[in-house]
N, CA, C and O atoms as CSV, one atom per row, in Angstrom:
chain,resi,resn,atom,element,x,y,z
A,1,UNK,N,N,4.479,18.386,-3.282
A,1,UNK,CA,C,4.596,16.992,-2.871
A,1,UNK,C,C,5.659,16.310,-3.722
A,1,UNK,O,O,6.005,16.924,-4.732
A,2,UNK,N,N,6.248,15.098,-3.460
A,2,UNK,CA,C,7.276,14.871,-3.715
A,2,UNK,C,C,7.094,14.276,-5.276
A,2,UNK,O,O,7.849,14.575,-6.201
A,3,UNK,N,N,5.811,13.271,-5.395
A,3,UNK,CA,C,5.266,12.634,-6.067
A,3,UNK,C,C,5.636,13.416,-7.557
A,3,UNK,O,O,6.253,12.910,-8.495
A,4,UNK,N,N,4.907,15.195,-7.461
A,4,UNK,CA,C,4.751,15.995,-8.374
A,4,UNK,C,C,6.446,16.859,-9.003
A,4,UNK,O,O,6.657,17.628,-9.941
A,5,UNK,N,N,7.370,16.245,-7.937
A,5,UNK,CA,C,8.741,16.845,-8.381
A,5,UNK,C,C,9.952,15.704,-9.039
A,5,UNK,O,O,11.182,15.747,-9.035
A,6,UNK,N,N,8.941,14.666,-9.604
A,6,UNK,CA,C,9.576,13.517,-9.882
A,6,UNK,C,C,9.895,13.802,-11.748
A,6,UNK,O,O,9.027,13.799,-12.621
A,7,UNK,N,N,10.965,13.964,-11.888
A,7,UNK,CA,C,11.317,14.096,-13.441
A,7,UNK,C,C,12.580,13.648,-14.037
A,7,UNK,O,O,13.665,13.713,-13.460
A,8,UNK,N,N,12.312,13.008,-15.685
A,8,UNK,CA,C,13.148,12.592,-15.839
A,8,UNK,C,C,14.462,12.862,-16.472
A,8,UNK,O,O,14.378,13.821,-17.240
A,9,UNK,N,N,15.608,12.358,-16.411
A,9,UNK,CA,C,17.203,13.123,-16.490
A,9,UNK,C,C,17.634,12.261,-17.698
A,9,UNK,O,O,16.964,11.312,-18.106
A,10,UNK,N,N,18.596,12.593,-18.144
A,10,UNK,CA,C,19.355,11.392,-19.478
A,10,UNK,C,C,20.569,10.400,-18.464
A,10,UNK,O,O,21.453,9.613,-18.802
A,11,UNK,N,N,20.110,10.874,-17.164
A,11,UNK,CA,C,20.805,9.730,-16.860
A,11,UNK,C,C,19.755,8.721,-15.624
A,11,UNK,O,O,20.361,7.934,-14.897
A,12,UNK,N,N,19.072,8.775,-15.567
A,12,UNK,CA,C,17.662,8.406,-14.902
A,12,UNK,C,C,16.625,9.330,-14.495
A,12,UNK,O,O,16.054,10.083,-15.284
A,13,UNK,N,N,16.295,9.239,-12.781
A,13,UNK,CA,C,15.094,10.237,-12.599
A,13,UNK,C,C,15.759,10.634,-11.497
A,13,UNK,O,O,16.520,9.960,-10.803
A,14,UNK,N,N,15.369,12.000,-11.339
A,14,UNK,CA,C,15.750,13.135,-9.688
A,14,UNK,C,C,14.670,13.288,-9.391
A,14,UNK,O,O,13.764,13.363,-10.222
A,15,UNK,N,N,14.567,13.338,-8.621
A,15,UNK,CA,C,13.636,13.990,-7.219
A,15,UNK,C,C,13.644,15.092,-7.260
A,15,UNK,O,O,12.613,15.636,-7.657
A,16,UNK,N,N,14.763,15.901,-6.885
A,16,UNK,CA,C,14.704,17.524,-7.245
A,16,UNK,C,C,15.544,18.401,-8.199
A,16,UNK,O,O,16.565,17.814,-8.556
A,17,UNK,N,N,15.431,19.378,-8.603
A,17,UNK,CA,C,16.789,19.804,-9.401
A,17,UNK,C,C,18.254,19.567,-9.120
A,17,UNK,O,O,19.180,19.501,-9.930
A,18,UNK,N,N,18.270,19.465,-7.934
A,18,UNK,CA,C,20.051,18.682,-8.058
A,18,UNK,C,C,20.224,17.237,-7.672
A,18,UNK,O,O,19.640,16.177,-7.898
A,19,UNK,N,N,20.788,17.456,-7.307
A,19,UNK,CA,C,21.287,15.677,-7.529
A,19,UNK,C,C,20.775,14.928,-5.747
A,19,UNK,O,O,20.515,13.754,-5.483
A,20,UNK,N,N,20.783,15.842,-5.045
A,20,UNK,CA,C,20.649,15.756,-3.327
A,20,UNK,C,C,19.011,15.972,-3.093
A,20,UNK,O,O,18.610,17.118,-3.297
A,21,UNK,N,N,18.243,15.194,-2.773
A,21,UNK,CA,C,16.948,15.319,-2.034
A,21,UNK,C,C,16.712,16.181,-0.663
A,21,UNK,O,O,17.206,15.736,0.372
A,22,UNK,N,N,16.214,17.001,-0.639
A,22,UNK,CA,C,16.357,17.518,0.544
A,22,UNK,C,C,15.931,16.258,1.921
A,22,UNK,O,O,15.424,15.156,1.713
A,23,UNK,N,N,16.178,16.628,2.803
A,23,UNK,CA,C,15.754,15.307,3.923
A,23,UNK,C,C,14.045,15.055,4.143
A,23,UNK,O,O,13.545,13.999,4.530
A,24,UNK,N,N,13.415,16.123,3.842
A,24,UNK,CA,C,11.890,15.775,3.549
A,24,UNK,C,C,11.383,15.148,2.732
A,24,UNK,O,O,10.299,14.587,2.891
A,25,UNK,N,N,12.341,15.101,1.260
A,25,UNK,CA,C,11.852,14.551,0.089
A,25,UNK,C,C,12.372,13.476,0.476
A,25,UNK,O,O,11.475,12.637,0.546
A,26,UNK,N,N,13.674,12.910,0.863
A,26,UNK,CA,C,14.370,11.467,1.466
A,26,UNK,C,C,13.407,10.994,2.514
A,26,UNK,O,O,13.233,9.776,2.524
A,27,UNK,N,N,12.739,11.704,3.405
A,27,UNK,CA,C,11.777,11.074,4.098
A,27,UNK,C,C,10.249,10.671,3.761
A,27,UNK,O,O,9.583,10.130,4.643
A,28,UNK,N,N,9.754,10.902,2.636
A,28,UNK,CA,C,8.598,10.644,2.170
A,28,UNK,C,C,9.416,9.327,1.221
A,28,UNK,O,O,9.031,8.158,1.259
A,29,UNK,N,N,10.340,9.707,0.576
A,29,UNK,CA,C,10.739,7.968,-0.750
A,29,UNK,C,C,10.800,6.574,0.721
A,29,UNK,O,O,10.325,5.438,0.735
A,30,UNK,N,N,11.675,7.419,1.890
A,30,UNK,CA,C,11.616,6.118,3.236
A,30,UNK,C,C,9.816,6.019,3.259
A,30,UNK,O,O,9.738,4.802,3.094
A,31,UNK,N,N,8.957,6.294,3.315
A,31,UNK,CA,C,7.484,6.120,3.563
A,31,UNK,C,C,7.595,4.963,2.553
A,31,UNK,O,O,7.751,3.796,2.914
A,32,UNK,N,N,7.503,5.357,1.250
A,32,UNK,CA,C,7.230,4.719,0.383
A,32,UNK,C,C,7.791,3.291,0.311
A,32,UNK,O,O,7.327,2.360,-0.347
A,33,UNK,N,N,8.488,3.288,0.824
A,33,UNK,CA,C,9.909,2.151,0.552
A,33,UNK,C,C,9.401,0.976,1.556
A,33,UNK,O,O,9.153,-0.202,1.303
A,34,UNK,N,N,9.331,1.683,2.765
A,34,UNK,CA,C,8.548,0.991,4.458
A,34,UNK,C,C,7.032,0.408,3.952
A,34,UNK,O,O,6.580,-0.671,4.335
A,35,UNK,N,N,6.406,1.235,3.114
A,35,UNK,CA,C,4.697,1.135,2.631
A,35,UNK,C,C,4.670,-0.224,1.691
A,35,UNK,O,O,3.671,-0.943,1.652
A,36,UNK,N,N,6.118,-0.558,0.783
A,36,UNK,CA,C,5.929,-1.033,0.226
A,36,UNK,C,C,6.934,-2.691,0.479
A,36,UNK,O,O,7.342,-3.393,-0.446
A,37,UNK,N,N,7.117,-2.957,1.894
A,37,UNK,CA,C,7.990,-3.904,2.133
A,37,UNK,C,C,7.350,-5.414,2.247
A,37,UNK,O,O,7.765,-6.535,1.951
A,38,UNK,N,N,6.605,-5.096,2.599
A,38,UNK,CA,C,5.770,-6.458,3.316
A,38,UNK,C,C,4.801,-6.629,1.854
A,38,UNK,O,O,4.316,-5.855,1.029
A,39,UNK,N,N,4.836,-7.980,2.052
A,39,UNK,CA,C,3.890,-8.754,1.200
A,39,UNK,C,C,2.333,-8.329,1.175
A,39,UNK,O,O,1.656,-8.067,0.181
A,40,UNK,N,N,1.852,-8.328,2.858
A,40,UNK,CA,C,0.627,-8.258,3.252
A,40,UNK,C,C,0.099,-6.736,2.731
A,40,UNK,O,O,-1.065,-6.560,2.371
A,41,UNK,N,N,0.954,-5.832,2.739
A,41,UNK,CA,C,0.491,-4.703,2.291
A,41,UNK,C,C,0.305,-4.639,0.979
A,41,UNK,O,O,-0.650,-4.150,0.375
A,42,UNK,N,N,1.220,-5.134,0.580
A,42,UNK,CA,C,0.652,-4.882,-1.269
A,42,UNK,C,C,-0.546,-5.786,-1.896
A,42,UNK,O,O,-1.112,-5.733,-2.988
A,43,UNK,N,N,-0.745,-6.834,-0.505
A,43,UNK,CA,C,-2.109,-7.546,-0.807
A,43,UNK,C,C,-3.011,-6.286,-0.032
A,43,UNK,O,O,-3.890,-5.716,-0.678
A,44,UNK,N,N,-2.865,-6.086,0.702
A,44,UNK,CA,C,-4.393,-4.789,0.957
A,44,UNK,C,C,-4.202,-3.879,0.150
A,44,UNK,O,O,-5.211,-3.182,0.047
A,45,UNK,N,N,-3.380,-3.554,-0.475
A,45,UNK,CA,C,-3.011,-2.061,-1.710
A,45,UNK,C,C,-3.877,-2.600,-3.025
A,45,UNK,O,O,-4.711,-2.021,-3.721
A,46,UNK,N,N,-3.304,-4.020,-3.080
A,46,UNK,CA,C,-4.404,-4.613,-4.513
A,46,UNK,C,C,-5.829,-4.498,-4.419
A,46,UNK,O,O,-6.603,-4.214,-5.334
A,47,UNK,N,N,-6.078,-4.730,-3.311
A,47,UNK,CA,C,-7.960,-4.977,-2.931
A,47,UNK,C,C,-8.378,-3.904,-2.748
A,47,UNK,O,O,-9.427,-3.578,-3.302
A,48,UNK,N,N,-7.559,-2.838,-1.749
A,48,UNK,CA,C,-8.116,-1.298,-2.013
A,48,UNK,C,C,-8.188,-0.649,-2.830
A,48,UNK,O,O,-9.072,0.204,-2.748
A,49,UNK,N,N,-7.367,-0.664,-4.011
A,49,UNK,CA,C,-7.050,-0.106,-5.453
A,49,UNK,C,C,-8.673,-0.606,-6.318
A,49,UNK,O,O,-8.965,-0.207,-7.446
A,50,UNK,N,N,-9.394,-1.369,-5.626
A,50,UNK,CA,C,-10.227,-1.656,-6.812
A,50,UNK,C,C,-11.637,-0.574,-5.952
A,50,UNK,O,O,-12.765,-0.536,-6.443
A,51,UNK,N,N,-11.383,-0.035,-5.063
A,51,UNK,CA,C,-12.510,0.972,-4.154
A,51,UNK,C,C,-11.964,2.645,-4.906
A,51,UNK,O,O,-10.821,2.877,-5.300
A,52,UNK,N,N,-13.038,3.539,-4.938
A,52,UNK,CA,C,-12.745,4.559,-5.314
A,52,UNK,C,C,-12.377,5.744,-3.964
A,52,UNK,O,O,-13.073,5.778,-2.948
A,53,UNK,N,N,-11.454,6.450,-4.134
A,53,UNK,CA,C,-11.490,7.032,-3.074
A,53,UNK,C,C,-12.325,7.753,-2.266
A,53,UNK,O,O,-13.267,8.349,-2.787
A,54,UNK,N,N,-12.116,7.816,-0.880
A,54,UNK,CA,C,-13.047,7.771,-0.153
A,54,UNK,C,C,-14.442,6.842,0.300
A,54,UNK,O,O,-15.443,7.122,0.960
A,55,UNK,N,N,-14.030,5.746,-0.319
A,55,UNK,CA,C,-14.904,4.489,0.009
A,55,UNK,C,C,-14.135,4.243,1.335
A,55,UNK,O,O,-12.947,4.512,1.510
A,56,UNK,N,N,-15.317,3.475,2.605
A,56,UNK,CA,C,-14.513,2.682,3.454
A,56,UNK,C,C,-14.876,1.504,3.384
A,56,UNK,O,O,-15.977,1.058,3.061
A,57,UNK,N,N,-13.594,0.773,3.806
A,57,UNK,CA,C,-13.749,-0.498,3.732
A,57,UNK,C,C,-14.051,-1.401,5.288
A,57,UNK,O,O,-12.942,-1.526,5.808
A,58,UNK,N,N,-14.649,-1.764,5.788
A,58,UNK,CA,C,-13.875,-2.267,6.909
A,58,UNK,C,C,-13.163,-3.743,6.426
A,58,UNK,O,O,-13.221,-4.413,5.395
A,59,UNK,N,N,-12.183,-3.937,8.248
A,59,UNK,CA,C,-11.196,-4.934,8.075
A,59,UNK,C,C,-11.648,-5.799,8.117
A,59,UNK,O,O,-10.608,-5.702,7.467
A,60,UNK,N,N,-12.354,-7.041,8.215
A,60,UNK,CA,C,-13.349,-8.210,7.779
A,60,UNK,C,C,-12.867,-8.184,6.432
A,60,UNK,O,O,-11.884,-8.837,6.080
A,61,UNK,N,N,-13.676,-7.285,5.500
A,61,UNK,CA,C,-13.400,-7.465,4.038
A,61,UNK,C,C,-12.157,-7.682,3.608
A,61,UNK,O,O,-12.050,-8.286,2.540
A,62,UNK,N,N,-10.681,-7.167,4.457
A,62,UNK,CA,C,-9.709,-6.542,3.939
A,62,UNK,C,C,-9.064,-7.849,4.340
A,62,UNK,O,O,-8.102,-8.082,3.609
A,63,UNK,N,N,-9.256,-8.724,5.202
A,63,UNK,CA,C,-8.706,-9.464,5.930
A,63,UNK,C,C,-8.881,-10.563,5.330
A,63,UNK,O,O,-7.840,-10.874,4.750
A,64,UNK,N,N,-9.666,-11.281,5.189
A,64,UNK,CA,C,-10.353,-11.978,4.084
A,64,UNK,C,C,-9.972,-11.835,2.950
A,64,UNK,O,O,-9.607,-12.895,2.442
A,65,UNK,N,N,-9.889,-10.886,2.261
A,65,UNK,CA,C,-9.154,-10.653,0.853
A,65,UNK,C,C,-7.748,-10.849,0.971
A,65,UNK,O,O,-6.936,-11.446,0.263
A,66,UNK,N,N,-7.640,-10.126,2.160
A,66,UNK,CA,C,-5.245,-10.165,2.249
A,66,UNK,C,C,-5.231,-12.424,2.438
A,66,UNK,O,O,-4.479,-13.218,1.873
A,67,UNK,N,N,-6.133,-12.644,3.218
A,67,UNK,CA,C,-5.840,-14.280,3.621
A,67,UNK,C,C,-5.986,-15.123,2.453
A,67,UNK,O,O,-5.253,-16.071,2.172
A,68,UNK,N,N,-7.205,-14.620,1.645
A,68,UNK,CA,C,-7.171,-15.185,0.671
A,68,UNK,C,C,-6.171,-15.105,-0.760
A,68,UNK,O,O,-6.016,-16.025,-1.563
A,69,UNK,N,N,-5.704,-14.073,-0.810
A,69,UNK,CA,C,-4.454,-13.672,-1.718
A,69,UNK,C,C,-3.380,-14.685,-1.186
A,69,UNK,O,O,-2.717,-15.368,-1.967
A,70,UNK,N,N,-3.213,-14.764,0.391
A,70,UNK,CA,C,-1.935,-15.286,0.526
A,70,UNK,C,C,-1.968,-16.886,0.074
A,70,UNK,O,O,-0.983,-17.601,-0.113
A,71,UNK,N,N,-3.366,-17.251,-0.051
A,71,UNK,CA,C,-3.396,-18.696,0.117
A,71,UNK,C,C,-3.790,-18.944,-1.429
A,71,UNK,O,O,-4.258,-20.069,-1.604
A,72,UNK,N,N,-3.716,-18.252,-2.433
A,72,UNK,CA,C,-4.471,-18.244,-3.394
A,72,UNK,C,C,-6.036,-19.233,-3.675
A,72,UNK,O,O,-6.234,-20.166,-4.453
A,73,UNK,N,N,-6.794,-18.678,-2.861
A,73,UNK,CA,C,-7.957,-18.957,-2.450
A,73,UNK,C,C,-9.030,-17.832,-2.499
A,73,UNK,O,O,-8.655,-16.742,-2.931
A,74,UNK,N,N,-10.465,-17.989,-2.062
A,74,UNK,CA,C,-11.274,-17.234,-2.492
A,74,UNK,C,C,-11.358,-16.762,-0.800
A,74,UNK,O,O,-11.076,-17.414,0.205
A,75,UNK,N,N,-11.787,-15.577,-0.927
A,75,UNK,CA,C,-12.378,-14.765,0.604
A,75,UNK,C,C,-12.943,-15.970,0.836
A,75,UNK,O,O,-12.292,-16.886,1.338
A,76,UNK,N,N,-14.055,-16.075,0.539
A,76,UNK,CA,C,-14.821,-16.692,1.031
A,76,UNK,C,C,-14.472,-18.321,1.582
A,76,UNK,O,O,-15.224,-18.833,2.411
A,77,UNK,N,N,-13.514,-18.924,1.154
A,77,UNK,CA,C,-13.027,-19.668,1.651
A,77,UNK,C,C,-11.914,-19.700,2.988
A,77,UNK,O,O,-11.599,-20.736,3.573
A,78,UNK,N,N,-11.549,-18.720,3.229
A,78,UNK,CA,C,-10.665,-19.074,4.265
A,78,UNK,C,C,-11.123,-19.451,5.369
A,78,UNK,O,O,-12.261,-19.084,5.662
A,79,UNK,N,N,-10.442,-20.204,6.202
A,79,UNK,CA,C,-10.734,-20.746,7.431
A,79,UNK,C,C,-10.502,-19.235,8.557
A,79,UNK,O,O,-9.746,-18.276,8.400
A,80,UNK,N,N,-11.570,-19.559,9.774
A,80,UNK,CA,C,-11.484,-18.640,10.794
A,80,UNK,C,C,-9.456,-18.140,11.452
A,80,UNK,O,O,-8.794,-17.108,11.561
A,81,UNK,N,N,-9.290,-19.361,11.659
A,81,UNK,CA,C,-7.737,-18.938,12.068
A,81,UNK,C,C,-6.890,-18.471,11.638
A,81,UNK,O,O,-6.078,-17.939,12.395
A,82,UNK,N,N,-6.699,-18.452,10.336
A,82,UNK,CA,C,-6.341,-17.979,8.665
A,82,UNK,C,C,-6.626,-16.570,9.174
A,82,UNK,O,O,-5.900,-15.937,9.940
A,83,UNK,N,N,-7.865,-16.136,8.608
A,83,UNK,CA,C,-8.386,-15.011,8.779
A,83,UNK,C,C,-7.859,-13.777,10.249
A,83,UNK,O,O,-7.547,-12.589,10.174
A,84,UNK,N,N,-7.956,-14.762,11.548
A,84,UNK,CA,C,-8.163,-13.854,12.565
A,84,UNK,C,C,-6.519,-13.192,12.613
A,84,UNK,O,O,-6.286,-11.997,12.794
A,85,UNK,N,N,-5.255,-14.477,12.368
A,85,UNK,CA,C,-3.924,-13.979,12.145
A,85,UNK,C,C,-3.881,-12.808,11.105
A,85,UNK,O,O,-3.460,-11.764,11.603
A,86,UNK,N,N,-4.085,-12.762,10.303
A,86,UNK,CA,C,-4.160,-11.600,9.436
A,86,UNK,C,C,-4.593,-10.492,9.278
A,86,UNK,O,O,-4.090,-9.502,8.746
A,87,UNK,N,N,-6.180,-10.765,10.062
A,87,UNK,CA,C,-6.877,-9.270,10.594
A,87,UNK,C,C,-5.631,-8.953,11.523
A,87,UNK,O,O,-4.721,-8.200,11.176
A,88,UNK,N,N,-5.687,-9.565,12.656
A,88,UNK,CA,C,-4.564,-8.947,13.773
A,88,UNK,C,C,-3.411,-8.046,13.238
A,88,UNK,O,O,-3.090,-6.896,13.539
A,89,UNK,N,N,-2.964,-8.813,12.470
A,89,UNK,CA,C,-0.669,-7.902,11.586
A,89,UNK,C,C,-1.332,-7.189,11.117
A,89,UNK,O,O,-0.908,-6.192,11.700
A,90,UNK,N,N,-2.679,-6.540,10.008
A,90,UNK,CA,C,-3.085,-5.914,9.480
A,90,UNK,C,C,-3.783,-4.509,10.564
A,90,UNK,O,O,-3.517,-3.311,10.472
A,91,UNK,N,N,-4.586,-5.097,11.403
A,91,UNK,CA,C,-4.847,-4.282,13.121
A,91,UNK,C,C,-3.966,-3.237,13.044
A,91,UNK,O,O,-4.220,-2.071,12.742
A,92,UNK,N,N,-2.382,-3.977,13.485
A,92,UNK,CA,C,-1.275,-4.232,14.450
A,92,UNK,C,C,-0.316,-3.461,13.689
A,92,UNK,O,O,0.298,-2.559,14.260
A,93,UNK,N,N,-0.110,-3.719,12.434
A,93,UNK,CA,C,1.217,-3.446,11.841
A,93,UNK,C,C,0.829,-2.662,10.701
A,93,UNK,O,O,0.968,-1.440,10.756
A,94,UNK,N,N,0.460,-3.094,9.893
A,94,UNK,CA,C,-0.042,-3.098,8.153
A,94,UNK,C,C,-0.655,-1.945,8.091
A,94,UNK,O,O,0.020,-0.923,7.970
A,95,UNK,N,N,-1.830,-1.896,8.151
A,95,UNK,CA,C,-2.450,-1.007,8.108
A,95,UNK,C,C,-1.924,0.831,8.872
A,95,UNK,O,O,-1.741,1.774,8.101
A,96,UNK,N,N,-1.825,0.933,9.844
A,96,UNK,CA,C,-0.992,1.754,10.380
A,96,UNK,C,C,0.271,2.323,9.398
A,96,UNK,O,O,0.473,3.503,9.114
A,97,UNK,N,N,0.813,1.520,9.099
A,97,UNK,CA,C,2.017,1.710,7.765
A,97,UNK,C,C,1.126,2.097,6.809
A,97,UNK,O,O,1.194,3.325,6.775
A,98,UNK,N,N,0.553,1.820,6.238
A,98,UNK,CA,C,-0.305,2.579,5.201
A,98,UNK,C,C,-0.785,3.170,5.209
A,98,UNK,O,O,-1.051,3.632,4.099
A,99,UNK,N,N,-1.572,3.967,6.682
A,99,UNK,CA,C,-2.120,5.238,7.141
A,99,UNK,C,C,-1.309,6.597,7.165
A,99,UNK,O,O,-1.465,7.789,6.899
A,100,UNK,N,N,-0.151,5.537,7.737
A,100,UNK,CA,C,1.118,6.936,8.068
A,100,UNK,C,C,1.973,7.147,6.848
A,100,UNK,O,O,2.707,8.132,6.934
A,101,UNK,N,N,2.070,6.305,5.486
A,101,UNK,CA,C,2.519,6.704,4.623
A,101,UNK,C,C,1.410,8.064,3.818
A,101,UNK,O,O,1.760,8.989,3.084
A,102,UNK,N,N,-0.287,7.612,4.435
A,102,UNK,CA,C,-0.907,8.524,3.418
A,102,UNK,C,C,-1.601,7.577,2.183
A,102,UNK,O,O,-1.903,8.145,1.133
A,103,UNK,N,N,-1.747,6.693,2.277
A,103,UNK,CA,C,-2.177,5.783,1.283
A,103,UNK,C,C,-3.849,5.649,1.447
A,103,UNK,O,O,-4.761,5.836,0.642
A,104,UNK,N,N,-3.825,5.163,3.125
A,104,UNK,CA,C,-5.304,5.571,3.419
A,104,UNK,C,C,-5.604,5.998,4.708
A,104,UNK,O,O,-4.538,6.141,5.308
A,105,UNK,N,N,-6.386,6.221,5.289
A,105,UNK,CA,C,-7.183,6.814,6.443
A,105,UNK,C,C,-7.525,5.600,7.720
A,105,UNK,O,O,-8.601,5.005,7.651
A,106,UNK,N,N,-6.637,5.310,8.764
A,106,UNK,CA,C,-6.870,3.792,9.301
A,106,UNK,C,C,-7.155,4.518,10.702
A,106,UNK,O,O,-6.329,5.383,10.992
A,107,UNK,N,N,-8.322,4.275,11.728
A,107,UNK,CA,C,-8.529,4.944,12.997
A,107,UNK,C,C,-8.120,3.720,14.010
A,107,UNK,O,O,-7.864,4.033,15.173
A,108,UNK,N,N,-8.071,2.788,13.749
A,108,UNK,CA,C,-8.171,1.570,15.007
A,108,UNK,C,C,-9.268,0.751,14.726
A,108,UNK,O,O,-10.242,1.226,14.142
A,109,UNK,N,N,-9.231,-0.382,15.057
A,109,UNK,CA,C,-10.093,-1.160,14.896
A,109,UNK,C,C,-11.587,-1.252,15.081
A,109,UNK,O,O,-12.059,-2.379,15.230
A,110,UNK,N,N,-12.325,-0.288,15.089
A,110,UNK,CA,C,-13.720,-0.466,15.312
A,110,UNK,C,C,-14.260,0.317,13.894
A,110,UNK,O,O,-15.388,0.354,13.404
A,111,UNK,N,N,-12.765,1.027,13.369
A,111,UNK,CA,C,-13.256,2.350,12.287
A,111,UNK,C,C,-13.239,1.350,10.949
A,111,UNK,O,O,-12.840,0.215,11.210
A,112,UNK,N,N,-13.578,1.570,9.679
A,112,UNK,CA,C,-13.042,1.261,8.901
A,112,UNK,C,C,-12.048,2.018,7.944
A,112,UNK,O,O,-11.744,3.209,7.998
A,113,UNK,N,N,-11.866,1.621,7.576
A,113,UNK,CA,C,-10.314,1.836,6.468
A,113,UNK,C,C,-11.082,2.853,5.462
A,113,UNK,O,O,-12.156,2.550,4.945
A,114,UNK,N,N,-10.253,4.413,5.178
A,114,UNK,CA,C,-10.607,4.768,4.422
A,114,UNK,C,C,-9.754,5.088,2.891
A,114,UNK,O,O,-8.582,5.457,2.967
A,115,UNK,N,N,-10.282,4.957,1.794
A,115,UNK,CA,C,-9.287,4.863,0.432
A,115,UNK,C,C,-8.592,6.450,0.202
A,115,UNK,O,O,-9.214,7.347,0.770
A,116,UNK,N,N,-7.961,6.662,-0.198
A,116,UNK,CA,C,-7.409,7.946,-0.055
A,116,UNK,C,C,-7.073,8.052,-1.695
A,116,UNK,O,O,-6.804,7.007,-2.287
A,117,UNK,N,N,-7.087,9.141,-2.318
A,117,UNK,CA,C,-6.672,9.104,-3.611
A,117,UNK,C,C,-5.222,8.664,-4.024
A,117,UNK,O,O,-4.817,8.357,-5.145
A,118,UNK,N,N,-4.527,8.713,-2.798
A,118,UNK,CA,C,-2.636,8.494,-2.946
A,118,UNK,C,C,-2.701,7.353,-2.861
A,118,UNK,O,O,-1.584,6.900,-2.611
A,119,UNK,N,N,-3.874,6.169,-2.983
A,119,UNK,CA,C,-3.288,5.214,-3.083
A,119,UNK,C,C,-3.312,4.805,-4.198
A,119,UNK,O,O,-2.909,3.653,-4.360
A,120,UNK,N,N,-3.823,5.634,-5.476
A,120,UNK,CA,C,-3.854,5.289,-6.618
A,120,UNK,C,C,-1.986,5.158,-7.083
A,120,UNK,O,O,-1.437,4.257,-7.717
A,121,UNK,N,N,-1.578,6.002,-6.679
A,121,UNK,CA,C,0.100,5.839,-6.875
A,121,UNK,C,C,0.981,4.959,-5.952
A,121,UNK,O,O,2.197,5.075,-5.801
A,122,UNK,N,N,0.112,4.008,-5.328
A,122,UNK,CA,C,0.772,3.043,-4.293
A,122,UNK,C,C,0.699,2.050,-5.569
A,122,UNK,O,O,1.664,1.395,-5.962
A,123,UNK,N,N,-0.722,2.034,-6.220
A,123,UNK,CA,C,-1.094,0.752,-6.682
A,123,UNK,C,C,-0.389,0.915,-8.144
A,123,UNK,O,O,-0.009,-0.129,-8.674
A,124,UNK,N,N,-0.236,1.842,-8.665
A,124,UNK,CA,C,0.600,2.146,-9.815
A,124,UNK,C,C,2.243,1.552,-9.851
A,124,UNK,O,O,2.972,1.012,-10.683
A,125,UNK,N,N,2.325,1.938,-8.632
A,125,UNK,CA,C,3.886,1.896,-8.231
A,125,UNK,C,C,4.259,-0.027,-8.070
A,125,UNK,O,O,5.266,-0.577,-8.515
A,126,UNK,N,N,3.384,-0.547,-7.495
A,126,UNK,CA,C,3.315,-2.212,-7.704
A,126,UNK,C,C,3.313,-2.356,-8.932
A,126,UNK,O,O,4.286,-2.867,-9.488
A,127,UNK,N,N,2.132,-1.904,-9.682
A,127,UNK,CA,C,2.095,-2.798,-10.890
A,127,UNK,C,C,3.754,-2.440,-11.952
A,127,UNK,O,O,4.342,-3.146,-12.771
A,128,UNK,N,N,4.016,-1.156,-11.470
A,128,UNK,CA,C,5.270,-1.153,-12.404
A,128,UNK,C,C,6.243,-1.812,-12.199
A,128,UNK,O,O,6.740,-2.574,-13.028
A,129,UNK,N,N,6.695,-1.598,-10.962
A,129,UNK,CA,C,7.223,-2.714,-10.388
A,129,UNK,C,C,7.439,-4.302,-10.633
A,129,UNK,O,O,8.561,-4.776,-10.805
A,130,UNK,N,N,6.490,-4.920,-10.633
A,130,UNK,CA,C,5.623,-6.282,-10.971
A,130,UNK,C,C,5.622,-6.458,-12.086
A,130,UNK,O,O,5.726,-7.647,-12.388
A,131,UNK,N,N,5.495,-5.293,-13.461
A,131,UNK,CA,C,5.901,-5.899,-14.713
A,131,UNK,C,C,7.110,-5.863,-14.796
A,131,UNK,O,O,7.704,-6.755,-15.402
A,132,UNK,N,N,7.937,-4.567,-14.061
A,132,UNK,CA,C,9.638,-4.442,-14.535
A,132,UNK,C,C,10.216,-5.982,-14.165
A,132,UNK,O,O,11.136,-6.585,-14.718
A,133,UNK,N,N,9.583,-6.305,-13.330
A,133,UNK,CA,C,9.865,-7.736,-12.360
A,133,UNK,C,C,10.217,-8.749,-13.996
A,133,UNK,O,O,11.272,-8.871,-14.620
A,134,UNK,N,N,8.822,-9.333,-14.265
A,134,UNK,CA,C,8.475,-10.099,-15.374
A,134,UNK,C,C,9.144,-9.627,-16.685
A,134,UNK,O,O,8.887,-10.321,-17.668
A,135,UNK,N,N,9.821,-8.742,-16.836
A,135,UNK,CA,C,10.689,-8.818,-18.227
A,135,UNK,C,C,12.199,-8.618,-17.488
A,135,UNK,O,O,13.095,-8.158,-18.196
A,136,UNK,N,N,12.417,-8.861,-16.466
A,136,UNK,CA,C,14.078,-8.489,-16.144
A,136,UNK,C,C,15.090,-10.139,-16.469
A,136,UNK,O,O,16.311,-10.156,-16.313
C-alpha cells in the first residue's frame, strides 16, 4: 500500500524509490487529495476519528455533528433545515468520497457508516496539516 512506501529523502519524501510514482501510487495520493478537499469531509473525518474501527455510525449522528461543526454549535442544537442540507451532500457526495477513498465503509442511506482503520491516517493527515497550517 502506498501509505507503507512513504519515506524520507534529504531532499523531502518519495513515494517510491525513484523519483516517478508509478500511476497506481499517483492514483491513490489523487484519492487522498479528492478525500481531503471539502470542508464537510474533514468535519465527518473529525467525528469519525473519535469511533474505533469498525464501529457504525449512522448518518443522523454524522449529520448533526458535520452541521454543528459548521455552525460552531452543539449537535444538539441545530435546526431541522440545517441538518437535512447536510445529511443530503453527505448522502450525495461526502460520504461516497470517503468510502471510495477507503476511509470508511458507506452502503446508501438506510446503512450506516462504517469506521475503517484507514481512517486513522485520514485523521492524522488533518491534524498535521492543521498544525503545519498554525506555525506557517
Amino acid at each position: 500500500m502506498l501509505w507503507n512506501q512513504l519515506r524520507p529523502t534529504t531532499g523531502g519524501w518519495n513515494v517510491l524509490p525513484n523519483d516517478y510514482p508509478s500511476s497506481a501510487a499517483t492514483e491513490q495520493v489523487a484519492h487522498v487529495f479528492h478525500a481531503l478537499a471539502e470542508p464537510r469531509r474533514l468535519y465527518a473525518i473529525r467525528y469519525l476519528s473519535s469511533f474505533n474501527p469498525g464501529a457504525e455510525v449512522d448518518l443522523q449522528r454524522i449529520g448533526k455533528s458535520v452541521a454543528g461543526q459548521e455552525r460552531d454549535i452543539a449537535p444538539e442544537d441545530v435546526d431541522n433545515p440545517a441538518y437535512k442540507s447536510v445529511r443530503e451532500a453527505l448522502h450525495s457526495h461526502h460520504l461516497p468520497a470517503l468510502d471510495q477513498c477507503g476511509a470508511i465503509e458507506y452502503g446508501g442511506d438506510r446503512t450506516p457508516v462504517t469506521v475503517r482503520p484507514e481512517l486513522r491516517f485520514y485523521s492524522a493527515t488533518v491534524s498535521l496539516v492543521a498544525t503545519w497550517i498554525q506555525f506557517e
